[in-house]
VOGU-3710 file (C-alpha; in Angstrom, 3 decimals, decimal comma):
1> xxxxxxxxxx> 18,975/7,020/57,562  18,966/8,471/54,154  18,242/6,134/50,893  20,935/6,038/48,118  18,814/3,286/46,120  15,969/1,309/46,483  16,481/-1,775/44,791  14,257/-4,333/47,788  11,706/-3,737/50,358  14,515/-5,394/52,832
11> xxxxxxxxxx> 16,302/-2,208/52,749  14,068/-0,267/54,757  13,352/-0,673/58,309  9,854/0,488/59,740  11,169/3,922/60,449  12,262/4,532/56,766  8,995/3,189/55,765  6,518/5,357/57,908  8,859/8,135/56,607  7,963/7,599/53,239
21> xxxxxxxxxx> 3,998/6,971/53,711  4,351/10,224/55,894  6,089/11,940/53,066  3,586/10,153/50,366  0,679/12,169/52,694  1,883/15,606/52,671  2,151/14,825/48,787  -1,441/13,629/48,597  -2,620/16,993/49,665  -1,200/18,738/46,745
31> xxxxxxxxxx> -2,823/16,102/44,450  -5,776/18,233/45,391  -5,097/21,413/44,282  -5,465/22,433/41,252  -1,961/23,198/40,114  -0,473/20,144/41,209  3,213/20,710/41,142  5,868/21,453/43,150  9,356/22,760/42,478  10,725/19,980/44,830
41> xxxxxxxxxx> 12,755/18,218/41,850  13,326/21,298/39,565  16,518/20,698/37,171  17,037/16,930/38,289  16,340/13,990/35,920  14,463/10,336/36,065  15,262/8,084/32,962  12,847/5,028/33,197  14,211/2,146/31,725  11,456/-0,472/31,176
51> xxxxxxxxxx> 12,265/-3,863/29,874  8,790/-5,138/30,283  5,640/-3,347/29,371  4,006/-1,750/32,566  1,308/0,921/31,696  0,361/2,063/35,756  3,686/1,615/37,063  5,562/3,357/34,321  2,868/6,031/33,733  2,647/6,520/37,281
61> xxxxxxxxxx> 6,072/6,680/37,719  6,440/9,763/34,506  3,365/11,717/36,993  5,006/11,633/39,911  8,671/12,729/38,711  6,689/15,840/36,602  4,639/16,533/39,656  8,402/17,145/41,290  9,069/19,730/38,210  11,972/16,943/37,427
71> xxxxxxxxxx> 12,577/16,438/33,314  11,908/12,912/32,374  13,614/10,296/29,870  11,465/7,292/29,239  13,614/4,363/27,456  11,440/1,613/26,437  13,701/-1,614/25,363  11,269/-2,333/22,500  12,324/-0,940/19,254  15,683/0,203/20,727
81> xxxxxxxxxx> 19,486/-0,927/20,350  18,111/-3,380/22,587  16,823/-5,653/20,198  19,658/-5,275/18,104  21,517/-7,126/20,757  22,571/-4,555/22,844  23,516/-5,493/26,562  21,668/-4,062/29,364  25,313/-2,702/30,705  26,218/-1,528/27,959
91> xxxxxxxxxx> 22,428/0,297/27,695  23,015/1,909/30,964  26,765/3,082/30,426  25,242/4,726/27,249  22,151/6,367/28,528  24,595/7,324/31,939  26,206/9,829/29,471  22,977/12,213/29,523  23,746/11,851/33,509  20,231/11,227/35,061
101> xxxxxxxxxx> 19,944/12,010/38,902  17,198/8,274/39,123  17,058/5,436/37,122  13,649/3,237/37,399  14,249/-0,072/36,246  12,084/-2,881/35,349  13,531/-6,230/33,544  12,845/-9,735/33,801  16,176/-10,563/35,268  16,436/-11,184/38,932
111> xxxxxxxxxx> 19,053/-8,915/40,181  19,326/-6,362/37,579  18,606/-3,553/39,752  21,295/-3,709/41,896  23,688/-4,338/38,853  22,733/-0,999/37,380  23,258/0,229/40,785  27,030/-0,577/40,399  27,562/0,758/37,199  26,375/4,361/37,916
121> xxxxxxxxxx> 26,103/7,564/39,661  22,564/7,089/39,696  20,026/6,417/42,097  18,255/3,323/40,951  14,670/2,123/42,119  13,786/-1,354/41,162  10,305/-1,418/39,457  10,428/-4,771/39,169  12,892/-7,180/38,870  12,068/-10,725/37,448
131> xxxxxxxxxx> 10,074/-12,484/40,204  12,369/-10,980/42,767  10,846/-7,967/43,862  8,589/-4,860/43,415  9,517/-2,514/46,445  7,177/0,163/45,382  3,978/-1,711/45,068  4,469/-2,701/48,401  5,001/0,784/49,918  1,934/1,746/48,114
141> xxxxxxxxxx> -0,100/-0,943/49,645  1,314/-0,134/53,040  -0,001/3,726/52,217  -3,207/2,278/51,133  -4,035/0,075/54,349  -2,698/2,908/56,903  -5,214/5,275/55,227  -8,030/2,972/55,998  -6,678/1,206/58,939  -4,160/3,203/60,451
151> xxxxxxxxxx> -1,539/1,237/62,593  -1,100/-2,239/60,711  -0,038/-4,272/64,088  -1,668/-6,964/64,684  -3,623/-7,328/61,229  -3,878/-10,242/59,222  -3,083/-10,366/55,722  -3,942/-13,253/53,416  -2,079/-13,081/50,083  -3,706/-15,935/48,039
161> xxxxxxxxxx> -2,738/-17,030/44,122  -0,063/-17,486/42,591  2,876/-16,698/44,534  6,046/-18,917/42,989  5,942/-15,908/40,329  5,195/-13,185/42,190  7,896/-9,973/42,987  4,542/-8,422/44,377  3,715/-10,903/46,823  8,036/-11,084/48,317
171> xxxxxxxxxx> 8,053/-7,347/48,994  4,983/-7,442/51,012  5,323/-10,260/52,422  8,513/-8,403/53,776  6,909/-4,862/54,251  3,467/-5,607/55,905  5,409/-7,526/58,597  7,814/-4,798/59,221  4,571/-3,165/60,076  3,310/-5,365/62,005
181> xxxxxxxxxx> 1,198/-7,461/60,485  0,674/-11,050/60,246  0,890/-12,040/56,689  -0,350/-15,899/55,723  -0,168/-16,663/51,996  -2,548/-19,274/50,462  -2,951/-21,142/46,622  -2,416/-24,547/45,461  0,639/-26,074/46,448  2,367/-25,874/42,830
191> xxxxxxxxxx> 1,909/-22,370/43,472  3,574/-21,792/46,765  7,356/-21,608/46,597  8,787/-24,633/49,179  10,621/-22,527/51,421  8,437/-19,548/52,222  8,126/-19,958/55,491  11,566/-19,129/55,766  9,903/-15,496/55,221  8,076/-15,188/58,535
201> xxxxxxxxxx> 4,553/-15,804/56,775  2,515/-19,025/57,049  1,239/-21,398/54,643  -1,988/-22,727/53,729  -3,064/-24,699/50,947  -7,153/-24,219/50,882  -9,268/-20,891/52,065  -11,116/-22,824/54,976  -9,387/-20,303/56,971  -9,229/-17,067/55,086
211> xxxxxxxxxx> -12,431/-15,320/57,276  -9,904/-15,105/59,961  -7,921/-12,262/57,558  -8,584/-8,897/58,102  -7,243/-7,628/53,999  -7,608/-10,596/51,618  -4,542/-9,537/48,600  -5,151/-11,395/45,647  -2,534/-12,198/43,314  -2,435/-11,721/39,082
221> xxxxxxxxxx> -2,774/-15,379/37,899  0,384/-15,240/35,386  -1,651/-16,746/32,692  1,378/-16,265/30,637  2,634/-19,474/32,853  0,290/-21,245/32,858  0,999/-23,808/29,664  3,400/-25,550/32,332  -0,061/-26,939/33,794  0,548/-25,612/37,279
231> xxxxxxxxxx> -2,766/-25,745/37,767  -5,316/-28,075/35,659  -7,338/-25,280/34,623  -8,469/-21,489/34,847  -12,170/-23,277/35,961  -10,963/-24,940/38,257  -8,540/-22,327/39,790  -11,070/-20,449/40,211  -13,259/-22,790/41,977  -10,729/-23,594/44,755
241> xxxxxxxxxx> -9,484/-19,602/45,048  -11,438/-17,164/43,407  -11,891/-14,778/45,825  -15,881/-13,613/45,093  -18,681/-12,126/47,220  -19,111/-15,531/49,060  -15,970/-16,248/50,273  -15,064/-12,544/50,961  -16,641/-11,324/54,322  -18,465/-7,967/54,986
251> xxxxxxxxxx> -15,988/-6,679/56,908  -12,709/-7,643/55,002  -11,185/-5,845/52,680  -9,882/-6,653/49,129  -6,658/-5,841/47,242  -5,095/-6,790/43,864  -1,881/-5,425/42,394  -3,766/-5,149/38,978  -4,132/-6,087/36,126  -6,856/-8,110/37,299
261> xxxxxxxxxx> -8,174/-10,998/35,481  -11,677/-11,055/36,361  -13,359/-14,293/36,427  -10,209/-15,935/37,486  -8,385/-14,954/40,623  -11,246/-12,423/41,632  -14,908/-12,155/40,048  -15,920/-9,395/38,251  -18,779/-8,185/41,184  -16,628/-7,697/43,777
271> xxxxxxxxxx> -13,569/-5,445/42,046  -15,773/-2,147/42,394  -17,232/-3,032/45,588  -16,969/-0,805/48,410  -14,722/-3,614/50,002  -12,266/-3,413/47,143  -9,139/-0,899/47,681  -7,833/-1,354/44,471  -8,792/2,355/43,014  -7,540/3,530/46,173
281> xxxxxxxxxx> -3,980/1,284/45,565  -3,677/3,049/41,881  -4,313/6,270/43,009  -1,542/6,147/45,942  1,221/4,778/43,245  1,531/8,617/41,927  1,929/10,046/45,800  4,447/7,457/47,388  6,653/7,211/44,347  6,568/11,069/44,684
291> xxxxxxxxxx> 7,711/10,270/48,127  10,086/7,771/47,043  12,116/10,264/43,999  12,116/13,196/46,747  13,846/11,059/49,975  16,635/9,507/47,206  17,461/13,139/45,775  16,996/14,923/49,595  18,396/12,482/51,485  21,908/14,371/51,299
301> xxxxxxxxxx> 19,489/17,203/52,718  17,197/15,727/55,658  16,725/18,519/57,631  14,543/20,383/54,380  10,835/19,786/54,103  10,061/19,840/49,972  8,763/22,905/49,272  4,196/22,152/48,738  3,512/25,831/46,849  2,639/24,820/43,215
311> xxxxxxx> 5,472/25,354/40,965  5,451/28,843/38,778  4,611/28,295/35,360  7,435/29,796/33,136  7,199/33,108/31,463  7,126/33,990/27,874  10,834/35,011/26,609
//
């Protein structure tokens, strides 16, 4: 099966997903080295279109298409035609004209990936759409578990906060139990959207239960939301879910998407603790979306391995 987008996590069945982590491996080893390309991409182009500010995915994004030796566009809506009123179709038709081979995409509009998808050549990944979806984030976590854990089946996953606004917590909800896993999401119940369960995943509305998880995944509180008094307050938020060194047991482990607000949905002791895989799930965003740009421009090609000798550096004229 060979990817022509990647616009939701739903797209992918297990096999396409070990593919990529296996791909996102063989990557990893030339993050290593100390020339740290590879000609994989050479003479292709990724425009990233960003419609909301996003300094690890975006940045991480830019590394891994110039690890591939692809040329990269980065289109930032601020400061653009865009705020002169310019539509985002009419943004895409324009910047389709310098014909780029990928198009990341991040908006707040549920659904604009796959519009972009219709109205180019392109292959579009969706970096984040609105509170839809963030396929990539979830790959990445599935990287970053399998290195620790190896298989996934059978694990629990809690994913506790705020969930109603998070594209972070759909995709792995979906991904983790392609995997295997059994995924449980907890937070108060202004928090939890009514028909998750719908998902597969169960509900809870406390963390009586949460030393039965194997990975606790904490969720960003969107403080931006919270004036629409979701919750009564950050204190007392954090009293009820805070995950901190005495509700987290030794042997669980701990994962945020990031940014993380500490003193809110995690406390500040327990984000560098040797519990906490959240260095390890920043570091794996370069290698998997690697992984990700190669099996959209290969697929045509599945039978060739990317080439792992470091690109040659050009020569002087």
């Amino acid at each position: 099966m060979s990817m022509s987008h990647l616009l939701s996590i739903e797209d992918l069945d297990r096999a396409a997903i070990e593919r990529i982590v296996s791909q996102a491996e063989r990557f990893a080893e030339v993050a290593d080295r100390e020339i740290k390309k590879v000609p994989a991409l050479r003479g292709r182009m990724v425009l990233n279109l960003f419609y909301e500010s996003s300094t690890r995915t975006r940045s991480s994004f830019e590394l891994a298409a110039k690890r591939l030796s692809a040329d990269v566009v980065n289109f930032a809506a601020g400061g653009s035609s865009v705020e002169k009123g310019e539509s985002l179709k009419d943004t895409v038709l324009t910047l389709s004209a310098h014909r780029p081979d990928v198009i990341v995409i991040r908006t707040p509009w549920v659904g604009s990936a796959e519009l972009v998808s219709r109205w180019c050549n392109a292959a579009v990944v969706n970096a984040g759409d609105g509170k839809h979806e963030h396929p990539t984030q979830a790959l990445l976590d599935v990287y970053t578990l399998r290195r620790r854990l190896g298989a996934l089946d059978g694990m629990q996953v809690w994913i506790v906060g705020d969930v109603a606004h998070s594209r972070v917590a759909r995709s792995n909800i979906i991904a983790l139990q392609r995997m295997g896993a059994k995924v449980t999401v907890a937070g108060p119940p202004t928090l939890i959207p009514r028909d998750i369960e719908a998902m597969g995943c169960e509900v809870r509305y406390t963390l009586q239960e949460m030393h039965r998880a194997d990975v606790v995944y904490a969720l960003r509180m969107q403080l931006e939301r919270m004036t629409d008094s979701l919750v009564p307050s950050r204190r007392e938020y954090a009293a009820w879910y805070q995950i901190n060194s005495r509700r987290l047991r030794p042997r669980q482990l701990l994962m945020h998407p990031g940014p993380v607000n500490r003193g809110v949905e995690l406390a500040g002791e327990i984000v560098e603790s040797p519990r906490s895989l959240i260095a390890a799930q920043v570091e794996a965003g370069v290698v998997v979306r690697m992984a990700v740009l190669y099996e959209l421009l290969s697929g045509a090609r599945p039978a060739e391995k990317p080439s792992l000798r470091p690109a040659p550096e050009p020569q002087p004229a």
